[in-house]
C-alpha positions in Angstrom: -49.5 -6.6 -21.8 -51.0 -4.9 -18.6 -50.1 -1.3 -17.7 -49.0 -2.4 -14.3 -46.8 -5.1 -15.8 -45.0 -2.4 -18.8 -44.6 0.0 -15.6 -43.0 -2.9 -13.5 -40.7 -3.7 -16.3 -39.9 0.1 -16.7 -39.3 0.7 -13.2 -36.9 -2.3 -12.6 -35.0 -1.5 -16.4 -34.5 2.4 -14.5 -33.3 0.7 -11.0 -30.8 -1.3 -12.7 -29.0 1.2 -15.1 -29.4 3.1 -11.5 -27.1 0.0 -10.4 -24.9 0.3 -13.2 -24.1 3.7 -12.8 -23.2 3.2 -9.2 -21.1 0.8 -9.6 -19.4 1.6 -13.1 -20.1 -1.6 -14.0 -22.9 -2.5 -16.7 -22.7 -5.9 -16.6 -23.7 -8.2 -13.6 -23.6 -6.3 -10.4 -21.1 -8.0 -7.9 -22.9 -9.5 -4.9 -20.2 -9.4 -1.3 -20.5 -12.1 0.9 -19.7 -10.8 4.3 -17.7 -13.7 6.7 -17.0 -11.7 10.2 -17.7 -14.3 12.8 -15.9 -13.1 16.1 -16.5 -8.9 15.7 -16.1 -7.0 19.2 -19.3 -5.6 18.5 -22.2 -7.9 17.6 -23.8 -9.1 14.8 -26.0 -6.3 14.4 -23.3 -3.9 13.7 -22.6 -6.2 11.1 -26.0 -6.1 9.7 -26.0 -1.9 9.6 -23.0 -2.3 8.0 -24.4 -4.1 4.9 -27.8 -1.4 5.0 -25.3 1.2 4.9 -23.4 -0.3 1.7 -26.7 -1.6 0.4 -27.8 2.4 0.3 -25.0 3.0 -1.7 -26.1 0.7 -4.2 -24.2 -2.4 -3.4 -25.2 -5.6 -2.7 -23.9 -8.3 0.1 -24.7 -10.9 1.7 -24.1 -12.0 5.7 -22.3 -15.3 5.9 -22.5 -16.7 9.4 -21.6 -19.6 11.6 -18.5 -21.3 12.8 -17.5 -22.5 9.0 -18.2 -18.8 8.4 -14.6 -18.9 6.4 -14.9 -22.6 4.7 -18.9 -21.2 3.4 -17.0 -18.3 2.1 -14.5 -20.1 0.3 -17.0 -22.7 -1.3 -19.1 -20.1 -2.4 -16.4 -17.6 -4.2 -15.8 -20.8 -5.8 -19.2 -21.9 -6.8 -19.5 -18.1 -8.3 -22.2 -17.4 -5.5 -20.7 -14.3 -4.6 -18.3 -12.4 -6.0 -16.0 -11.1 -3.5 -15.9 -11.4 0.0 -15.4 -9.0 3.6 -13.8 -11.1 6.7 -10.8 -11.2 9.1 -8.1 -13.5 10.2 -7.5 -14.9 6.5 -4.7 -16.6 5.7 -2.8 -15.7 2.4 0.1 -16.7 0.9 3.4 -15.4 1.2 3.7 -12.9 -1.4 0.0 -11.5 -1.0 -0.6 -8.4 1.1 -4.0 -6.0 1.5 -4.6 -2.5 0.8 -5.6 -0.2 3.1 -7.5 2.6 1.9 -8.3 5.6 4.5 -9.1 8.9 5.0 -6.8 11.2 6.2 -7.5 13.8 8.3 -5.7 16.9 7.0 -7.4 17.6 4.3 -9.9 14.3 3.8 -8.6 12.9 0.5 -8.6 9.1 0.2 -4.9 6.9 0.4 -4.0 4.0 0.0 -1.7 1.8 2.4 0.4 -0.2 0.8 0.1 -2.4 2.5 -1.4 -3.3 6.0 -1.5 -7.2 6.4 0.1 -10.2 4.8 3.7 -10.7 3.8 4.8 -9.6 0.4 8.3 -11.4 0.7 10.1 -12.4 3.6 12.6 -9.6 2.3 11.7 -6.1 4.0 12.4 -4.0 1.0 11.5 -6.4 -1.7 8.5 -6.4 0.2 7.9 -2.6 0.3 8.8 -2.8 -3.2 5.9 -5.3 -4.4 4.1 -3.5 -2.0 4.2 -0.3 -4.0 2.7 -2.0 -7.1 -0.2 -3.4 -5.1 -1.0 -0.7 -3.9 -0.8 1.1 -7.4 -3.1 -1.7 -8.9 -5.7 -1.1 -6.1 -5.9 2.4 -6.3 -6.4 2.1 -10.4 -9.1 -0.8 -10.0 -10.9 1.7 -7.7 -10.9 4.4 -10.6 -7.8 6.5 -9.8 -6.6 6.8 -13.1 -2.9 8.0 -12.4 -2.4 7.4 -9.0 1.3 9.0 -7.0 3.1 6.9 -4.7 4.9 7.7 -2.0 7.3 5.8 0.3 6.8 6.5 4.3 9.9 7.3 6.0 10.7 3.9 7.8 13.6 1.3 7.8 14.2 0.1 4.5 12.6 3.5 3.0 15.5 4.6 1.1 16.6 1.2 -0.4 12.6 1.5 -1.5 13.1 4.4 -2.9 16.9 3.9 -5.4 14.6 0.0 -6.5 11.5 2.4 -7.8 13.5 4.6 -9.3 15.1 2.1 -11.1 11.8 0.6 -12.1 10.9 3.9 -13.4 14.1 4.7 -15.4 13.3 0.8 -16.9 10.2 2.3 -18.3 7.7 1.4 -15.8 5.0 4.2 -15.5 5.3 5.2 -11.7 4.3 8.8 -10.9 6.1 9.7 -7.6 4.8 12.0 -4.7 6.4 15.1 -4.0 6.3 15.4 0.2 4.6 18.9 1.4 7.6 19.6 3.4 9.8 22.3 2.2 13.0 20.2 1.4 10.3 17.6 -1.3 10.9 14.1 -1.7 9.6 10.9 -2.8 9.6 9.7 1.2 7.4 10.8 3.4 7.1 12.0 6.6 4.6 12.0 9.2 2.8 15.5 8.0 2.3 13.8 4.5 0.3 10.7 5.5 -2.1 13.0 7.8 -2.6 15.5 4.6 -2.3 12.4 2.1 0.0 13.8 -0.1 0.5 10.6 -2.0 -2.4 8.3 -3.3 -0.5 5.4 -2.1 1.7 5.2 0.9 4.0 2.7 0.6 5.4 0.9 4.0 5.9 -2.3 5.3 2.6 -4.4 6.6 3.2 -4.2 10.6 3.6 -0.9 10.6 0.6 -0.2 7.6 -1.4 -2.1 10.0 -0.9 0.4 12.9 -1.4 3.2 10.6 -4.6 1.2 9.5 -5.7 1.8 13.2 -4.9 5.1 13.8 -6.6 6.4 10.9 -10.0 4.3 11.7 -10.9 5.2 15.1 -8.6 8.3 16.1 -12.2 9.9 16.8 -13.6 7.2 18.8 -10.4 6.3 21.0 -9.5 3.2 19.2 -12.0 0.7 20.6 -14.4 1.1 17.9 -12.9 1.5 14.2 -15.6 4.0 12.4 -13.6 6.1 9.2 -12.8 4.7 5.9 -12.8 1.6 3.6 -10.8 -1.5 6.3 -7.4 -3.2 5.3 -8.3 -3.9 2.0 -8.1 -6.2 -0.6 -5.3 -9.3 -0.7 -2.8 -8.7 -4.0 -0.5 -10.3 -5.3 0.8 -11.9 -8.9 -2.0 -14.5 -10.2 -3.8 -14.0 -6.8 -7.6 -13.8 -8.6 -9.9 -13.5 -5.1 -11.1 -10.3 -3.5 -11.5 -11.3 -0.2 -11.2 -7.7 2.0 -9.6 -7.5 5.8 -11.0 -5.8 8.8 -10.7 -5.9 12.3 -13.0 -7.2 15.0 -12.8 -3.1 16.2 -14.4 -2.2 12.6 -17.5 -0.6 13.5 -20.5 -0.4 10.6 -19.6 2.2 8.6 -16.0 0.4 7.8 -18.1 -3.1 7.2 -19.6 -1.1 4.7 -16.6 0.9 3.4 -15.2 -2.7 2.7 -18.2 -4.0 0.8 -18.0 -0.7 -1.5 -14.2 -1.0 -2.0 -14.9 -4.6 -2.8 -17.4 -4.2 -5.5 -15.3 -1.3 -6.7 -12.1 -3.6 -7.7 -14.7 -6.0 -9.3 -16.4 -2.9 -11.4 -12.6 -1.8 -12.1 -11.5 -5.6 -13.5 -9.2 -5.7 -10.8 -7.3 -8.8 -11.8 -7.1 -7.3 -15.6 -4.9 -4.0 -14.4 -3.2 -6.8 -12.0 -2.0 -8.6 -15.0 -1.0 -5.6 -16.9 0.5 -3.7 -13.6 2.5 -7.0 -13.1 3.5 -7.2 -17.1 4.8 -3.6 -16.8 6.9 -3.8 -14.1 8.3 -7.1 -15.5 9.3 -5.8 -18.7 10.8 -2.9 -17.0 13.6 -5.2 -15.1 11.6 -5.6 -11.4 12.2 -9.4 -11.2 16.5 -8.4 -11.4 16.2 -5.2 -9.3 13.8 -7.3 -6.6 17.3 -9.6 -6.6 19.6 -6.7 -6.5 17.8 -5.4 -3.2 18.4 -8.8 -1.4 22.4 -8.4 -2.5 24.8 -6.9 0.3 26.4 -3.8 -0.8 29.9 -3.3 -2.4 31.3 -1.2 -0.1 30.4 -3.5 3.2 33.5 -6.4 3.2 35.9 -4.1 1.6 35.6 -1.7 4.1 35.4 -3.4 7.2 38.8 -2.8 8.6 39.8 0.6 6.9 41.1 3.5 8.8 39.7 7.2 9.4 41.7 9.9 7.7 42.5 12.8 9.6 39.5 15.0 11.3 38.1 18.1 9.2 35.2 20.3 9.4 32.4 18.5 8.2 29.0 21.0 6.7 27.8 19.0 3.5 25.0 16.5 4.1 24.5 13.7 2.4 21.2 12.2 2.6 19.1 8.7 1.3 20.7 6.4 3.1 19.8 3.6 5.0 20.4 3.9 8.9 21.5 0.1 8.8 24.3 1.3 6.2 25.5 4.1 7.4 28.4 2.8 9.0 29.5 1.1 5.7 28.6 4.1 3.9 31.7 6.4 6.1 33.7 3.3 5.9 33.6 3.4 2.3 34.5 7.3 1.8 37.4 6.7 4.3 39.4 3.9 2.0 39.1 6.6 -0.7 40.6 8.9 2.0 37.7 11.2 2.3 37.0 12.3 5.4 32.8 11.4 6.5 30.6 11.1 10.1 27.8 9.9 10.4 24.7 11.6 11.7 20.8 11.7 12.2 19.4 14.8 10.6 15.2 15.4 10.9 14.8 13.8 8.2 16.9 10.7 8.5 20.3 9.5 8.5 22.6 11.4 6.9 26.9 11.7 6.3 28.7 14.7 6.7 31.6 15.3 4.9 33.5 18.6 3.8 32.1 21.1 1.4 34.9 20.5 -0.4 34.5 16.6 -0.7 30.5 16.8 -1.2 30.5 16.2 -5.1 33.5 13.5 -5.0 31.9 11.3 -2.2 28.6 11.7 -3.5 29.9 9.8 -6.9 31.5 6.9 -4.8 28.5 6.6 -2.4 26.5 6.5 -5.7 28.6 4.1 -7.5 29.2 1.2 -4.4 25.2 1.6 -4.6 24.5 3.4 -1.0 22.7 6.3 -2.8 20.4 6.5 -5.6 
């Protein structure tokens, strides 16, 4: 054999474990077909956005046309390409993306859990699914143990007693602690610009706004130019990864994507999908999905009870839901405790008598308003 053909095969045998080591992956390299027919900002940005991917040793592919979607489809199928980067796509009910940003306190990487799609029609069982999609993207992308956290919106608390649950079932969920002095596995609005948790768990419209936010706060919104896009579709048995971004995603999200993409692939995405899903099954999340959709205890009983006599309230009561704190008082009053309701910094909160803090906290624990 020729000289120049031993040093051809060297030098391709060194650019492929080069490939390999990129990508984590020593098999096949994944290959991203790219299906963004309608972008804000031309086709070229589209185009930089694959050279910038490509230099980080990915591979892609531009799909174009006005079947740009149906070509995509037809060749995920056919094995063509291996996952895919587009916008408007329709999944299923039950299959939402995952975010993945940059924060700008102290530039670590989160995950938004999620940003588009619908989990469940159910807001909390929704958040709730949510928080294990977002846990099986952020391990398929190589974090190894990531911590979840649950952003302080309608619904968040609920969120919060199911995962707890989930963990005390034996599912392996390590929570985020918020940086604000009084802790917390909810977050507030300091913690998602710091990232204090690896996934932020929320529901979809508002992921999607945070989605925004995070990818073009330096440009003034109109062109979307930090981190990775609105990430992958998940969901139990879902086996595509087909990414989301925007028509405002400028070139280095197209590329973000494409890297994110060929990340889950490397990281057997729908293997920890299967196992995430087995875990949480065997740990009781299919009964305590149907216990979130159940009305509390406390809510008919208590409808027409009476308010005992006034005292002093000091002792807070916080973690639960603004949509149940009505029922919540109403519930400590036919046990003849005395309880208002409030709005502390942090949340919603009931204020009852030092004296009565330990006793109502067991009832509001036991008709299921607190965790």
């Amino acid at each position: 054999m020729a000289d120049k053909q031993i040093k051809e095969m060297i030098a391709k045998t060194f650019v492929e474990i080069a490939d390999a080591i990129e990508t984590g992956s020593f098999g096949k390299q994944p290959v991203i077909g790219v299906a963004v027919s309608g972008t804000e900002h031309g086709m070229d940005n589209i185009y930089a956005g694959v050279r910038l991917a490509e230099k980080k040793g990915c591979k892609a592919v531009v799909i174009e046309g006005e079947d740009a979607h149906k070509k995509m489809e037809a060749m995920l199928d056919a094995g063509e390409i291996d996952g895919a980067v587009t916008m408007h796509y329709p999944f299923p009910i039950g299959v939402s993306t995952i975010g993945r940003v940059i924060t700008p306190g102290m530039g670590r990487e989160m995950y938004i859990a999620a940003t588009t799609g619908t989990s469940s029609t159910d807001r909390v069982e929704g958040m709730v699914k949510n928080a294990i999609y977002g846990i099986i993207a952020a391990k398929a992308s190589g974090v190894e143990n990531p911590t979840v956290g649950i952003a302080n919106v309608d619904g968040a608390r609920q969120t919060e007693k199911a995962l707890l649950k989930l963990k005390e079932g034996g599912y392996d969920i390590t929570f985020a602690t918020s940086s604000r002095a009084d802790g917390g596995i909810v977050m507030r609005g300091n913690d998602l610009l710091e990232g204090t948790a690896d996934v932020m768990v929320m529901d979809s419209l508002t992921g999607n706004l945070m989605m925004k936010i995070f990818s073009a706060y330096t440009t003034g919104g109109s062109y979307e130019s930090l981190g990775y896009g609105y990430g992958p579709g998940i969901g139990k048995d879902y086996d595509k990864v087909i990414m989301i971004v925007s028509r405002a995603s400028g070139a280095p999200v197209i590329a973000g994507a494409i890297e994110y993409a060929s990340q889950l692939l490397a990281g057997k995405v729908y293997e920890v999908s299967k196992a995430e899903f087995a875990a949480a099954e065997a740990a009781g999340l299919n009964a305590i999905l149907e216990g979130v959709k159940e009305k509390k205890g406390g809510e008919a009983e208590t409808a027409e009870v009476k308010c005992p006599p006034k005292e002093v309230v000091t002792a807070e009561i916080h973690g639960i839901e603004v949509i149940d704190l009505d029922d919540a008082a109403k519930a400590l009053w036919a046990e003849g405790i005395y309880a208002e309701t409030g709005m502390g910094c942090t949340g919603p909160v009931i204020l009852i008598s030092d004296a009565n803090e330990e006793k109502a906290r067991q009832i509001l624990a036991e008709k299921d308003f607190i965790g």
